[in-house]
C-alpha positions as CSV (number, residue, x, y, z in Angstrom):
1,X,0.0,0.0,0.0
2,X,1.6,3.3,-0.8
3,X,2.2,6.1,1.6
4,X,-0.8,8.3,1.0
5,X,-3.3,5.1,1.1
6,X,-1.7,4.6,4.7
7,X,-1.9,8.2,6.3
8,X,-5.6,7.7,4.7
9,X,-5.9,4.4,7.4
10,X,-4.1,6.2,10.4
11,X,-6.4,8.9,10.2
12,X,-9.6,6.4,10.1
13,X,-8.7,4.9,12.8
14,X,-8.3,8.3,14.8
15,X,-11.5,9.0,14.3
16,X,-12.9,5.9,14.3
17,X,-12.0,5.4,17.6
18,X,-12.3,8.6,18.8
19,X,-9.0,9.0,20.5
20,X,-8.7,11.9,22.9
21,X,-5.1,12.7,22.6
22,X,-4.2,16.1,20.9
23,X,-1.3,14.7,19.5
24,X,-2.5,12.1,17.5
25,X,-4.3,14.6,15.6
26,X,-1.6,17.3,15.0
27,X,1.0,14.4,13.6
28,X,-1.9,13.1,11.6
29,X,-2.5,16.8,10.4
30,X,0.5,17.1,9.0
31,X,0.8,14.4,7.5
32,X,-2.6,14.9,5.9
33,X,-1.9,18.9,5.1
34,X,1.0,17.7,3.1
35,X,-0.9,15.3,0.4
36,X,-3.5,17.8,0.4
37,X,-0.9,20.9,-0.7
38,X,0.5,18.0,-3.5
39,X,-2.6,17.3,-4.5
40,X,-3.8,21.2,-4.9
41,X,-0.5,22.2,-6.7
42,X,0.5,18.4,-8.6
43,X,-2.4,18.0,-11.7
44,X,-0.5,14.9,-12.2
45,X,-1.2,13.0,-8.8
46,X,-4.4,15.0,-8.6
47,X,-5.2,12.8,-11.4
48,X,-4.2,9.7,-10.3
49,X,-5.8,9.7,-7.0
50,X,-9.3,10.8,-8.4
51,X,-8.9,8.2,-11.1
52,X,-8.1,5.4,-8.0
53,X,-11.5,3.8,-6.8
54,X,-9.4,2.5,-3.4
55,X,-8.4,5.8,-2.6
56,X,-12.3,6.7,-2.5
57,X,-13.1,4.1,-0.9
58,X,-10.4,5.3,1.8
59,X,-12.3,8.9,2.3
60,X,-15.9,6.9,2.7
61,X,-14.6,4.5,5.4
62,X,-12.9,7.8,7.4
63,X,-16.4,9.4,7.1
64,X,-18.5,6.3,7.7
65,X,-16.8,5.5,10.6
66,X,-16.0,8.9,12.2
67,X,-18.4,9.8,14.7
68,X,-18.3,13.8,15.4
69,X,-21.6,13.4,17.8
70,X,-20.1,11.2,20.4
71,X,-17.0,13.5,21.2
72,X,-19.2,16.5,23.0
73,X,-18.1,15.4,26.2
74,X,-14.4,16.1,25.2
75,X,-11.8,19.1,25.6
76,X,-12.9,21.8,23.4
77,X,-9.3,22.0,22.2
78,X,-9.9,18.5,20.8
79,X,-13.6,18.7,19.3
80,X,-11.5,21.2,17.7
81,X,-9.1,19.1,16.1
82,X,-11.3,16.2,15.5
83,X,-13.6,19.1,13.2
84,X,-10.1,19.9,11.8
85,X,-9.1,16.5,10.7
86,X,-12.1,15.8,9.3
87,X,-12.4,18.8,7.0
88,X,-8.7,17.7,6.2
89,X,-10.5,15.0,4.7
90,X,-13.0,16.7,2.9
91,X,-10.4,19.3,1.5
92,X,-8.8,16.2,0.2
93,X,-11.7,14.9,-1.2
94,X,-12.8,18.5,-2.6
95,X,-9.2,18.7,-4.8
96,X,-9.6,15.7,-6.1
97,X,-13.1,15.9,-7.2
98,X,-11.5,19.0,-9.7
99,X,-10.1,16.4,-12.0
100,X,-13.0,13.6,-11.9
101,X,-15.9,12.6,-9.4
102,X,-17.9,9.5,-10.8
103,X,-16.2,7.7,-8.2
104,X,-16.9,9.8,-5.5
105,X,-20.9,9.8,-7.1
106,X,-20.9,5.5,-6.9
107,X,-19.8,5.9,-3.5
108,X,-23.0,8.3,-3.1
109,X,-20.2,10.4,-0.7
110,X,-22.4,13.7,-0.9
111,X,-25.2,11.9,1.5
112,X,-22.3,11.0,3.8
113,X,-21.7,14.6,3.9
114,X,-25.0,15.8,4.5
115,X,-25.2,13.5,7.8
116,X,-21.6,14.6,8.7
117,X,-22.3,17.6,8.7
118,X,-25.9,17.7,10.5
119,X,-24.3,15.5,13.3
120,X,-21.6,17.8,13.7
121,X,-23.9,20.6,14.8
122,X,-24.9,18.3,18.1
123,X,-20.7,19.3,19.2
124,X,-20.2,22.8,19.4
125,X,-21.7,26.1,18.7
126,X,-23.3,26.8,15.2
127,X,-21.3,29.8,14.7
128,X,-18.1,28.3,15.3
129,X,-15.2,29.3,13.0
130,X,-14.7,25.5,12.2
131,X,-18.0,24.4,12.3
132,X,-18.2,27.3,9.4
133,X,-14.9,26.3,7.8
134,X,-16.3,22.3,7.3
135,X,-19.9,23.7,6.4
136,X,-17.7,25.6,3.4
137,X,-15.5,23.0,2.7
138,X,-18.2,20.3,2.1
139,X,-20.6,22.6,-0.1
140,X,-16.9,23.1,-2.0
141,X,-16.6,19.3,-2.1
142,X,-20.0,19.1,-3.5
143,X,-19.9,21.7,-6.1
144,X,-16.8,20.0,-7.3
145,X,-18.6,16.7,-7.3
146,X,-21.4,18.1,-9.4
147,X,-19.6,19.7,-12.3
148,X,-20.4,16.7,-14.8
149,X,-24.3,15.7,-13.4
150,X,-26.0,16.1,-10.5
151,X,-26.8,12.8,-8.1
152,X,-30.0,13.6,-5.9
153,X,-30.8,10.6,-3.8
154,X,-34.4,10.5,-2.8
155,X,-33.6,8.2,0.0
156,X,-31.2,10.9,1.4
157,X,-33.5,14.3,0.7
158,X,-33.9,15.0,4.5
159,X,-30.7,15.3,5.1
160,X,-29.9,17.2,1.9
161,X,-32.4,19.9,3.2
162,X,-31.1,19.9,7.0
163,X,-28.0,20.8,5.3
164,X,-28.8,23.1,2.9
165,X,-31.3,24.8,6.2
166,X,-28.2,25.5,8.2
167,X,-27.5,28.8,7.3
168,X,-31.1,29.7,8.0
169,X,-30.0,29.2,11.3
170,X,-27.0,31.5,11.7
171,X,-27.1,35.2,12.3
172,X,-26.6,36.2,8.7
173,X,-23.3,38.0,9.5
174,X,-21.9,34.6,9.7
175,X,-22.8,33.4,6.6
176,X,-21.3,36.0,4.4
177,X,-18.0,33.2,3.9
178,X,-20.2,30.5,2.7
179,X,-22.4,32.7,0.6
180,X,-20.5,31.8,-2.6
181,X,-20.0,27.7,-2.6
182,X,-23.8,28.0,-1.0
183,X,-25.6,28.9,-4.0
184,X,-22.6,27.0,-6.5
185,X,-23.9,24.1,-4.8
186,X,-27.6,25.2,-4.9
187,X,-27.4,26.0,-8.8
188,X,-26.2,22.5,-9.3
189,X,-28.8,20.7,-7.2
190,X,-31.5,22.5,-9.3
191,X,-30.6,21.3,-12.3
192,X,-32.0,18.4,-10.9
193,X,-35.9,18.0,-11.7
194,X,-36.3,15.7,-8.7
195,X,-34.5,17.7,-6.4
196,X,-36.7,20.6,-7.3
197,X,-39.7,19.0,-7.4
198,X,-39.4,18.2,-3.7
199,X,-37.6,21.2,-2.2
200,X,-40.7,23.2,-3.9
201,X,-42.5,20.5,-1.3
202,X,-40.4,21.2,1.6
203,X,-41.9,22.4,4.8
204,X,-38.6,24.6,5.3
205,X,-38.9,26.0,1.7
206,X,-39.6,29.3,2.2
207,X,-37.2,30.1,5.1
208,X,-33.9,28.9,2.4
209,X,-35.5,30.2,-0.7
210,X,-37.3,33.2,0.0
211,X,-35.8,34.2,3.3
212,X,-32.4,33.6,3.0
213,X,-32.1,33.9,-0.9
214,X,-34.7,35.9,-1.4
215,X,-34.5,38.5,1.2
216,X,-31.3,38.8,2.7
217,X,-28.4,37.3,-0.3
218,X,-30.1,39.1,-3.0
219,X,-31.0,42.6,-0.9
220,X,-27.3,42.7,1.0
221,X,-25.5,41.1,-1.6
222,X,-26.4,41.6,-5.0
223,X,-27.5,44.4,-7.7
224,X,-30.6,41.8,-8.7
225,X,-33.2,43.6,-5.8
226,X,-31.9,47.2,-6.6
227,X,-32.3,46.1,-10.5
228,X,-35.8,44.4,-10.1
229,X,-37.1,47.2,-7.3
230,X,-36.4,49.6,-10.2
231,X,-33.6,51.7,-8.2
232,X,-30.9,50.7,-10.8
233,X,-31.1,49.8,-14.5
234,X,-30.1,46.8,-16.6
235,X,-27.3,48.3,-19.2
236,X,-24.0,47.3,-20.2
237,X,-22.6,49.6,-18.1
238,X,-23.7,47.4,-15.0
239,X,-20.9,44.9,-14.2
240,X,-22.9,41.8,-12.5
241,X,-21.3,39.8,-9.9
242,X,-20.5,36.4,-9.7
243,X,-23.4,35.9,-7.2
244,X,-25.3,37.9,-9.1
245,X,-25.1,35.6,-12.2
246,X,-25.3,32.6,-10.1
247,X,-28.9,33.5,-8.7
248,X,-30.0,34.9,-12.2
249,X,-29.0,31.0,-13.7
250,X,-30.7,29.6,-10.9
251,X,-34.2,31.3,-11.1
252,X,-34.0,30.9,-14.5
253,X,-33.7,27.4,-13.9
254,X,-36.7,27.7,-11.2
255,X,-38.8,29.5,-13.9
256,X,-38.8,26.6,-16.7
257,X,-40.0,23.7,-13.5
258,X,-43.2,22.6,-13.3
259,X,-43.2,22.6,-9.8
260,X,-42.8,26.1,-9.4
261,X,-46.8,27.0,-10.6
262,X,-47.9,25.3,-7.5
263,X,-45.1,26.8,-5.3
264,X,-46.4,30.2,-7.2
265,X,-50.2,30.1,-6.5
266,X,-49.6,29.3,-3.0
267,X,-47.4,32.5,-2.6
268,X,-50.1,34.6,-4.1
269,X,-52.9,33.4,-2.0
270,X,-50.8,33.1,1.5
271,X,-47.9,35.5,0.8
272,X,-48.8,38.0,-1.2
273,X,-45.2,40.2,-1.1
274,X,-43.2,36.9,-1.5
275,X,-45.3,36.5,-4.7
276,X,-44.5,39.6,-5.9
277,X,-40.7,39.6,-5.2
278,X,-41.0,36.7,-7.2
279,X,-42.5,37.8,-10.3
280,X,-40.5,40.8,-10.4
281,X,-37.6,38.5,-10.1
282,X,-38.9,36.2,-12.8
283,X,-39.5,39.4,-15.2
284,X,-35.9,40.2,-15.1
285,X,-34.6,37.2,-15.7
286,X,-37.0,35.8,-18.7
287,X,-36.8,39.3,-20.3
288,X,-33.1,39.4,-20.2
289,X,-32.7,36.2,-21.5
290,X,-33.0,35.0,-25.6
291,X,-31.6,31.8,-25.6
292,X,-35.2,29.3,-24.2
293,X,-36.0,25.8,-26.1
294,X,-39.8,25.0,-26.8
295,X,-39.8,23.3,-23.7
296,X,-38.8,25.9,-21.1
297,X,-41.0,28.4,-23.4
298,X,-43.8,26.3,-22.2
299,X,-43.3,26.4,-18.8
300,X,-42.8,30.0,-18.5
301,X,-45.8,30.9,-20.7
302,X,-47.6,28.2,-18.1
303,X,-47.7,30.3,-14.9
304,X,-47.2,33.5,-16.5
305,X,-50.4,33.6,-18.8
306,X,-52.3,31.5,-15.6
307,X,-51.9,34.5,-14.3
308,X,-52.3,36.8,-16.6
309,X,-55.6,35.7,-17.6
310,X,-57.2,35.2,-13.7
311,X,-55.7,38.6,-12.8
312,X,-57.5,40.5,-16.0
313,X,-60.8,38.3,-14.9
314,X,-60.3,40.4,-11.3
315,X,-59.7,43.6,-13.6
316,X,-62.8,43.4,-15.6
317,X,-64.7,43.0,-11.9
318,X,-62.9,45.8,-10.4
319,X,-63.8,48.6,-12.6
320,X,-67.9,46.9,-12.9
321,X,-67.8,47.2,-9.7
322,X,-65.9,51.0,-9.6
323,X,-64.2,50.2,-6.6
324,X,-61.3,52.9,-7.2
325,X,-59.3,51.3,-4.6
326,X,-55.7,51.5,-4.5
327,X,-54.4,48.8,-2.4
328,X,-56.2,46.4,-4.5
329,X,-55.1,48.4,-7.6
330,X,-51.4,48.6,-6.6
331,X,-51.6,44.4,-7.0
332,X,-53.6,43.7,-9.6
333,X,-51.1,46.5,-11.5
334,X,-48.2,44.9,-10.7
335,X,-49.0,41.3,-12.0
336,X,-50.8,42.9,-15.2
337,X,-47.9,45.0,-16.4
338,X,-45.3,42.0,-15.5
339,X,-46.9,39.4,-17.1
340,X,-47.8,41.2,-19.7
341,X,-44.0,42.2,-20.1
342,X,-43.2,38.4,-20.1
343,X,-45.3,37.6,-22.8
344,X,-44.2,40.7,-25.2
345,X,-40.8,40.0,-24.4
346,X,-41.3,36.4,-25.7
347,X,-43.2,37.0,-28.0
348,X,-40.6,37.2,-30.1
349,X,-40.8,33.6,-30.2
350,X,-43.4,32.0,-33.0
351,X,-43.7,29.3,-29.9
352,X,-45.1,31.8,-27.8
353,X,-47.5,33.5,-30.2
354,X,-49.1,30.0,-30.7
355,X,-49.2,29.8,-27.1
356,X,-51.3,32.9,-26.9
357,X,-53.7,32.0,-29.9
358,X,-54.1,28.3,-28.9
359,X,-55.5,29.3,-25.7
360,X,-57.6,32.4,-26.6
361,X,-55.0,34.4,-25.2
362,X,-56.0,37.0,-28.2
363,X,-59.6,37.4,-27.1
364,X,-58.7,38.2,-23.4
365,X,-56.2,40.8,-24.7
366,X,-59.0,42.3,-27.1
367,X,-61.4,42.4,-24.1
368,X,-58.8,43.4,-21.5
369,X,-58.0,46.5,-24.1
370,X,-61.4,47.4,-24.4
371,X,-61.7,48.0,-20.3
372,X,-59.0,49.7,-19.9
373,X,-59.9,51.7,-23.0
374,X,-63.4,52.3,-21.4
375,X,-62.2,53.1,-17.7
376,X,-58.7,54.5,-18.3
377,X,-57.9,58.4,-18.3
378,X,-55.8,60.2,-21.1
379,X,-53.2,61.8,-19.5
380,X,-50.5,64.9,-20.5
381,X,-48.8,66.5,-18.3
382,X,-47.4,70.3,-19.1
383,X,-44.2,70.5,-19.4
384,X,-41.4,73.6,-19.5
385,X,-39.6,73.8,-22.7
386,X,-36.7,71.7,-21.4
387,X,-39.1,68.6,-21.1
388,X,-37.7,68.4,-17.2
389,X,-40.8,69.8,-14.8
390,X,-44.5,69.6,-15.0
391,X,-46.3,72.6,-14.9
392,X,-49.6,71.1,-15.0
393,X,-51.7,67.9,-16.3
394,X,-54.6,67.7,-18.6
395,X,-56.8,64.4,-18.5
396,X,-59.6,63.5,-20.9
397,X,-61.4,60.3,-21.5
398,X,-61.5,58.4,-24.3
399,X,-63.4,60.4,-26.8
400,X,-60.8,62.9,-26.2
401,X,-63.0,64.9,-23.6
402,X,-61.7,67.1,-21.0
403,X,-62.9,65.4,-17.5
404,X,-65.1,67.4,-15.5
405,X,-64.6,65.4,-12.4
406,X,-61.6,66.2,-10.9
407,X,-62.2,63.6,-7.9
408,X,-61.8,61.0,-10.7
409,X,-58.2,63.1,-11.8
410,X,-57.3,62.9,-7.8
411,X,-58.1,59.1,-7.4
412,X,-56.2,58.6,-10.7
413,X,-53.0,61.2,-10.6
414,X,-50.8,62.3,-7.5
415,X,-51.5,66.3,-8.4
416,X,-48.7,67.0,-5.5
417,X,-45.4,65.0,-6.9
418,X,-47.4,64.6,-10.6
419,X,-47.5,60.9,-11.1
420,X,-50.0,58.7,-12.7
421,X,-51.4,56.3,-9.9
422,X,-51.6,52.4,-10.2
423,X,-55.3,53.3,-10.5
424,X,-55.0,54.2,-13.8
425,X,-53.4,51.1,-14.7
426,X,-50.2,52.9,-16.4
427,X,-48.4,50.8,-19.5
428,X,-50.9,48.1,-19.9
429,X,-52.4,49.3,-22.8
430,X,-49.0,49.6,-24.6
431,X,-47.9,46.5,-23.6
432,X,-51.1,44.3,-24.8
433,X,-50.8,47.1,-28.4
434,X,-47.4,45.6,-28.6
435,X,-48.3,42.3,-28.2
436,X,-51.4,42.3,-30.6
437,X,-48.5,44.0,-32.8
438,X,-46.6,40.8,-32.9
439,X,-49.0,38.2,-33.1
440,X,-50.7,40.2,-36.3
441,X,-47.4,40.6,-38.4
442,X,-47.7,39.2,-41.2
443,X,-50.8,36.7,-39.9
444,X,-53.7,37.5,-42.0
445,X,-56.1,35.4,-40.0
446,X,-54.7,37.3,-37.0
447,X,-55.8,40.4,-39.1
448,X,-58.9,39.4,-39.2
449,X,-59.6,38.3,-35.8
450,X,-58.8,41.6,-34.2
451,X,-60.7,43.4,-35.9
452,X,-63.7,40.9,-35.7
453,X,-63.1,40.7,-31.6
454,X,-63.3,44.9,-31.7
455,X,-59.7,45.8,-31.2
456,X,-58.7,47.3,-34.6
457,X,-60.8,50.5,-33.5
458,X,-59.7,50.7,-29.9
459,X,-56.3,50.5,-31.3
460,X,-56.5,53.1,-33.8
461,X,-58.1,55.4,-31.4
462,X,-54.9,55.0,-29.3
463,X,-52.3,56.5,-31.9
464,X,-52.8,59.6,-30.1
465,X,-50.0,60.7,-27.2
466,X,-50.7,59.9,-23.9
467,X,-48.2,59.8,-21.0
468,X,-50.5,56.9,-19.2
469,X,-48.5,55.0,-21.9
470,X,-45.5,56.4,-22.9
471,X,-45.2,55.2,-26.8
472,X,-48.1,54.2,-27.1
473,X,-49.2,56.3,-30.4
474,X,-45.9,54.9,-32.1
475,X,-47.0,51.3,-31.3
476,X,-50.8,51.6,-32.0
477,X,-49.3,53.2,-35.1
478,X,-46.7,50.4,-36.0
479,X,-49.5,47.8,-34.8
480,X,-52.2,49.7,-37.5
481,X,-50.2,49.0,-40.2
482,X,-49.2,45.5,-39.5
483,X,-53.4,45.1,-39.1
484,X,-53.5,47.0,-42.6
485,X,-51.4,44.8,-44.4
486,X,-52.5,43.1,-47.6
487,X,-56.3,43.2,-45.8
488,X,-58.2,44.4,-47.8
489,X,-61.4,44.4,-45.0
490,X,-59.3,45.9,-42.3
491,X,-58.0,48.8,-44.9
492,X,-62.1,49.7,-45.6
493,X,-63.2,48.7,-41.6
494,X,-60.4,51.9,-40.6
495,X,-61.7,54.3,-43.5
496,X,-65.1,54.0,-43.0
497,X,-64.3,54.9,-38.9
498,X,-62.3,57.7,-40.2
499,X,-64.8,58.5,-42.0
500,X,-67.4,58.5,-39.9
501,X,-65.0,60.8,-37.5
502,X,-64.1,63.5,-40.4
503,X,-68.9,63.6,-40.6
504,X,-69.0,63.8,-36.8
């Protein structure tokens, strides 16, 4: 047996036996620091240890036969040094996992990790420098391990979701040095449809995803909440970190699963803020992303036109009902104008557009066009001749009228800081024009279906400027003459309304 194969053996049956003396664990340190250093800095014996299935089988006896709970009744000096040895280990096992892990995967040494690792916390405080220094060695180890293909082990999932719950438990100052191999590790494991499909089931979920994730990595630690809360702007100016592209691959990854529509609904119906940090989340990454197969196109389109199409149901009702409530227009807002942004963003996809048609998605954009068209003010503001402060608003309906009641203006327009409430539903007109835009070029039955469904007139009637939509006139324009097109009904269905204008 060669030399490193035999420190390997000492040091299982140190901690095997759970020997107390200090000094059995310093000599075996160094022994062990030294094949770790050649294996770090030698590509060559890297290589020929990963590629050696004894050698593996080495590092799983040391870990199946280590037992880190039974040593709390020892010195803290040595709990210290067995935790020490034992990341030795997993340092060792972390290098050579660079050059190959299929080995390490047979051996199915990630779930001996997980329990490693969970046992460990029963010796010692949680916030211990080496409890932290094992906890980021193993998520390094399993990273490593997971560069080829991802092993989730049903059989082993409680364990993997103890693990990946231990930095819930920290204060989160601690847990700024584990960040990093944290959500490597994560990004792998959701490549992983199983894995995802049961951590969307976990009971813990929401305290790793949304509260850890969510609300503390991406607001402390990232651009992604500043981008998505609309404080900074997506350019090519902004340099993204390397956590920040880490948790923009893994939503994106979240986004195409089909467990994520149940995981979805339940946010909207229990947590309501959750749900929308979510979406706005979503809406950055599928917008800022070109490169989806018909598959993950699917998926998206899924939850995002689900709920599109019950939020415009609870549109229509709102304004029957004139409830003029902005609470309950601040929400329905939000998910209008982000799904609706999803779907003209993908839109761009001939996937997508038969999406919308195949599901009517075209007749509830018609009809969700005509309401706002009906309920919606016409807004322009005043402005000095540098186009930088508003001197005063003007707000008509939509026959062009100047309103006479200005509790409507007030309900609909801040008149003190001059900005157009979510009452008034700002964008969502231009966005569904700019959708209708793109599922009518070049599509003569398309051409005929909006104007049958009434929405080449409403449409027309919005080429006018209005800063409820800014753009809107140039898109209701660019949409009218993809409707006009080679048709010759729709080219007679807009003079005669012009015509009938010119009389009037």
């Amino acid at each position: 047996m060669s030399e490193k194969k035999k420190i390997l053996q000492d040091i299982d049956r140190l901690l095997s036996e759970a020997n107390s003396d200090p000094q059995l664990y310093h000599d075996n340190l160094g022994l062990l620091n030294d094949f770790v250093i050649e294996t770090a800095n030698n590509t060559a014996i890297r290589d020929k240890f990963s590629r050696d299935k004894e050698t593996w089988q080495l590092i799983k006896t040391i870990l199946v036969n280590s037992h880190v709970e039974d040593i709390s009744v020892w010195s803290a000096e040595v709990i210290f040094l067995y935790k020490r040895l034992l990341r030795g280990v997993f340092i060792l096992a972390r290098n050579l996992a660079v050059s190959g892990s299929e080995i390490a995967q047979e051996l199915l040494l990630q779930n001996i990790a997980y329990k490693i690792f969970n046992n460990s916390l029963k010796v010692g405080k949680l916030d211990d420098g080496m409890q932290l220094a094992l906890y980021s060695t193993i998520l390094s180890f399993l990273h490593n391990m997971s560069s080829k293909s991802v092993v989730f082990d049903r059989s082993s999932s409680k364990e993997l979701f103890e693990f990946l719950h231990f930095p819930v438990k920290l204060n989160y100052e601690y847990t700024k040095d584990i960040l990093l191999p944290y959500l490597l590790y994560f990004k792998d494991l959701i490549q992983h449809d199983d894995f995802l499909y049961y951590f969307l089931r976990y009971d813990k979920v929401d305290s790793i995803l949304c509260g850890l994730i969510l609300d503390k990595i991406m607001r402390d630690e990232s651009q992604i909440f500043e981008i998505v809360s609309g404080t900074r702007i997506v350019s090519p100016d902004v340099n993204l970190s390397d956590i920040d592209m880490i948790l923009l691959r893994t939503f994106a990854l979240i986004s195409t699963h089909e467990s994520f529509i149940p995981y979805l609904e339940d946010k909207e119906n229990n947590s309501f803020n959750i749900f929308i940090d979510l979406l706005k989340l979503m809406q950055l990454v599928v917008t800022n992303i070109d490169s989806w197969d018909k598959f993950q196109l699917t998926s998206i389109m899924t939850w995002t036109y689900k709920i599109f199409e019950k939020n415009a149901d609870q549109i229509k009702n709102y304004f029957k009902n004139k409830l003029e409530n902005e609470e309950i227009a601040k929400k329905l807002h939000a998910k209008c104008v982000i799904t609706l942004d999803i779907m003209a963003k993908l839109c761009q996809f001939n996937h997508v557009q038969k999406f919308i048609i195949s599901y009517k998605g075209l007749d509830q954009l018609i009809s969700l066009l005509n309401i706002f068209q009906d309920n919606l003010i016409r807004v322009n503001f005043t402005k000095t001749s540098q186009a930088s402060d508003i001197t005063g608003v003007k707000a008509t309906n939509k026959l062009g009228e100047k309103l006479a009641k200005d509790s409507l203006i007030e309900e609909r327009i801040d008149l003190i800081n001059m900005k157009i409430k979510e009452t008034n539903f700002p964008e969502c007109k231009l966005l569904i024009i700019e959708i209708i835009a793109m599922l009518t070029h070049e599509n003569r039955e398309i051409q005929n279906q909006v104007r049958e469904l009434g929405g080449l007139g409403v449409i027309l009637s919005n080429c006018v400027i209005d800063d409820n939509d800014p753009f809107i006139k140039e898109r209701s324009i660019m949409c009218i003459k993809f409707l006009l097109k080679d048709n010759k009904e729709n080219q007679n269905f807009v003079a005669n309304l012009e015509s009938k204008r010119v009389a009037n």
